[in-house]
NUKEPA-818962 format. One record per residue (C-alpha): y, z, x; residue in one letter; residue number from 0. Coordinates in steps of 0.2 Angstrom, whole numbers, plus 5000, padded with zeros to 4 digits. Each point is the difference from the previous one (the first is absolute). Layout:
# NUKEPA-818962
<Y:Y Z:Z X:X aa:A i:NUM>
...
This chain:
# NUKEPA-818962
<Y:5008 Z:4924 X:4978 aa:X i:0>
<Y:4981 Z:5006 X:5005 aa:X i:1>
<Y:4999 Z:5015 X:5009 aa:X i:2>
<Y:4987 Z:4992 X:5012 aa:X i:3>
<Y:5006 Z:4998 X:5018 aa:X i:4>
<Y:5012 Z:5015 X:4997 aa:X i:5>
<Y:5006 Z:5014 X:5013 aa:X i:6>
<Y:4993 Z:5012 X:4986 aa:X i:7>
<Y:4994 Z:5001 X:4984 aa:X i:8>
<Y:5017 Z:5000 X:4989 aa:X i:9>
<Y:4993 Z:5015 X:4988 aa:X i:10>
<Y:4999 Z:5010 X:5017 aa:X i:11>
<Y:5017 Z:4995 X:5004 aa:X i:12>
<Y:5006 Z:5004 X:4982 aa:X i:13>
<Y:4995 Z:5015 X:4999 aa:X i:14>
<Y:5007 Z:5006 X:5016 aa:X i:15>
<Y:5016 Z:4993 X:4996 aa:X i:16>
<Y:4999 Z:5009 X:4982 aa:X i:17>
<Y:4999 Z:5017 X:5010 aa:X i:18>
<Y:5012 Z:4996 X:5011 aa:X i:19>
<Y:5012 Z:4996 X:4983 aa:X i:20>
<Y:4993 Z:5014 X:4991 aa:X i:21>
<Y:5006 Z:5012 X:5012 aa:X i:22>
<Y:5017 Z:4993 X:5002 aa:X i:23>
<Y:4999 Z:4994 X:5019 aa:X i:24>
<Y:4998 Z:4981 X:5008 aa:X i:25>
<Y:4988 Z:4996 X:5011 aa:X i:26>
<Y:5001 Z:4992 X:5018 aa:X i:27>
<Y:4989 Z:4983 X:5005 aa:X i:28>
<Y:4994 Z:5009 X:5012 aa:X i:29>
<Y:4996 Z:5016 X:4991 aa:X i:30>
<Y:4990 Z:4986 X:4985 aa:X i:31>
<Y:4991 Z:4992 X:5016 aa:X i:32>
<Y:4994 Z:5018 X:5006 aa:X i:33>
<Y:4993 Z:5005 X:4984 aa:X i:34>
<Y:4991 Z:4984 X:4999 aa:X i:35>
<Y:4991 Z:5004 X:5017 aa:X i:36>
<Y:5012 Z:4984 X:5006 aa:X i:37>
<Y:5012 Z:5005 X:5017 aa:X i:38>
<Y:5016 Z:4991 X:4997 aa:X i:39>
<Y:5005 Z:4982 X:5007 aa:X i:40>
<Y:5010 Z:4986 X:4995 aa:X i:41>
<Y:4984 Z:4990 X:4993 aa:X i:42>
<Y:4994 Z:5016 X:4990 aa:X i:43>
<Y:5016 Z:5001 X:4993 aa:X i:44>
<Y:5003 Z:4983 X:4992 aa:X i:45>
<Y:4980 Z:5001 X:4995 aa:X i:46>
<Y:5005 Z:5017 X:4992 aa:X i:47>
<Y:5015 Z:4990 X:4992 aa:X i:48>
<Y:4988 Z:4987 X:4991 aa:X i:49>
<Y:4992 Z:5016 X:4992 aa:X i:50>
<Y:5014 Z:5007 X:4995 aa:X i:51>
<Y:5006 Z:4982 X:4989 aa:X i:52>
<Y:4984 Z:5002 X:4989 aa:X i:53>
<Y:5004 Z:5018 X:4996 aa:X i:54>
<Y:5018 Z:4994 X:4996 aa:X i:55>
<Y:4992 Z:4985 X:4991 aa:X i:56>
<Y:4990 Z:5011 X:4988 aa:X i:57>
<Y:5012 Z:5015 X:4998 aa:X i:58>
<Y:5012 Z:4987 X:4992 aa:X i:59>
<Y:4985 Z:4994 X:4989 aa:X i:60>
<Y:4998 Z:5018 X:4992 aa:X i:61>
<Y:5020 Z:5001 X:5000 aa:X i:62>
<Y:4999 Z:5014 X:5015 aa:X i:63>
<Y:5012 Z:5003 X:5014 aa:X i:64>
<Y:4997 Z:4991 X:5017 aa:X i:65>
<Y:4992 Z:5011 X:5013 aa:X i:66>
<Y:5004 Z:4990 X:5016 aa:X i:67>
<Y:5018 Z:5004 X:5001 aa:X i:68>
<Y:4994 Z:5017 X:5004 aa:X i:69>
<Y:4990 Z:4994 X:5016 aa:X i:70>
<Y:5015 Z:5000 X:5014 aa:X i:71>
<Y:5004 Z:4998 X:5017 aa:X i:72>
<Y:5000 Z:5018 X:5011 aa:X i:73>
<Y:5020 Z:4993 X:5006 aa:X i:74>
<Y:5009 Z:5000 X:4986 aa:X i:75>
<Y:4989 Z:5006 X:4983 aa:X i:76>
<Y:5003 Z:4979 X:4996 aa:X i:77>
<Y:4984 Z:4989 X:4994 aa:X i:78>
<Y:4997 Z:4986 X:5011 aa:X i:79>
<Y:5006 Z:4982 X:5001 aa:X i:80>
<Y:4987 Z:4994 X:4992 aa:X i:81>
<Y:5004 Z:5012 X:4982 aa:X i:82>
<Y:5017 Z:4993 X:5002 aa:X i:83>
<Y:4996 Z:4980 X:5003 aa:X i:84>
<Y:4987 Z:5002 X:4987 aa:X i:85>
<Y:5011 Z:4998 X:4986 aa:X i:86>
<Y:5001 Z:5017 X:4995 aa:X i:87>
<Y:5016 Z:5007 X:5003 aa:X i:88>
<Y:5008 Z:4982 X:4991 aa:X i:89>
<Y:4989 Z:5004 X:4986 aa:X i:90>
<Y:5010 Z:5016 X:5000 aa:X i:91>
<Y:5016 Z:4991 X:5001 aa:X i:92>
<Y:5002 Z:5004 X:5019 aa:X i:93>
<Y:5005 Z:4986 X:5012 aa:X i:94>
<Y:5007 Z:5012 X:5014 aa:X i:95>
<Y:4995 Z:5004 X:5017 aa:X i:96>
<Y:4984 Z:5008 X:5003 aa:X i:97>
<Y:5007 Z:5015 X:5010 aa:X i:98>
<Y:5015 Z:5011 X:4997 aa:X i:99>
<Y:5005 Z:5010 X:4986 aa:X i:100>
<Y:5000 Z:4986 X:4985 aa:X i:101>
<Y:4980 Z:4998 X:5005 aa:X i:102>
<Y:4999 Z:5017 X:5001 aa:X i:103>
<Y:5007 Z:5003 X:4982 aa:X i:104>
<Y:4989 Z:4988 X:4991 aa:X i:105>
<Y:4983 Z:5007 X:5009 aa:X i:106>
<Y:5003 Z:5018 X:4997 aa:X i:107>
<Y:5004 Z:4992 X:4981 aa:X i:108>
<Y:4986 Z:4991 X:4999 aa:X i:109>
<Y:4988 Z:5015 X:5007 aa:X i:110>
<Y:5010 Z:5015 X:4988 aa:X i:111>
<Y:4989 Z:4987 X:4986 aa:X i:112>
<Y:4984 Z:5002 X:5009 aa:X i:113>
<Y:5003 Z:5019 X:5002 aa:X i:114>
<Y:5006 Z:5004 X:4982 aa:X i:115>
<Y:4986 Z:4988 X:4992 aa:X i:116>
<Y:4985 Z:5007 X:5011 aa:X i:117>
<Y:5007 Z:5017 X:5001 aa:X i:118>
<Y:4987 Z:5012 X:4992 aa:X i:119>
<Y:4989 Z:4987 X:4996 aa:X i:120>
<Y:4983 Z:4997 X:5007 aa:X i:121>
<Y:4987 Z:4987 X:5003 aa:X i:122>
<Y:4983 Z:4997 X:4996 aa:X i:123>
């Protein structure tokens, strides 16, 4: 996928989910938006969601973790319902409920990868 017609420029987004991972924490969609001089609204989000496909597209080429998992909702600490309809959580094995504790199990998984891979290590 071209980046053109983005939200943001997908190494931008990258690298400020590699801190994010590198220092053991998620990150809100809000909290992405506002470092990307964005406020938050619905549209913002699912165009910060296209972004975020592209990162996980090339991460899985060069055999990294994913990163969105680690972008969530303030509510509940859970990725949106697009992470979840998107086919990454059955390519995990998961064909749960997107809220509750069997979610909550898997994403906390899923993002104690990106910590451990990222932690320590830094980008160019």
């Amino acid at each position: 996928m071209s980046s053109a017609g983005l939200l943001a420029d997908p190494a931008e987004v990258r690298k400020l989910l590699i801190a994010s991972a590198s220092s053991g924490q998620a990150i809100t969609y809000s909290e992405l938006l506002n470092a990307l001089g964005h406020a938050f609204t619905r549209p913002k989000m699912r165009a910060l969601c296209k972004v975020l496909t592209v990162i996980d597209d090339e991460a899985a080429e060069h055999g990294e973790p994913e990163l969105a998992v680690l972008v969530v909702r303030q509510s509940d600490g859970l990725p949106g319902q697009g992470w979840w309809v998107g086919g990454v959580a059955m390519l995990h094995g998961y064909d749960g409920l997107w809220t509750g504790p069997a979610a909550a199990k898997l994403v906390k998984k899923l993002q104690r990868q990106a910590f451990e891979y990222w932690a320590g290590k830094t980008t160019g």
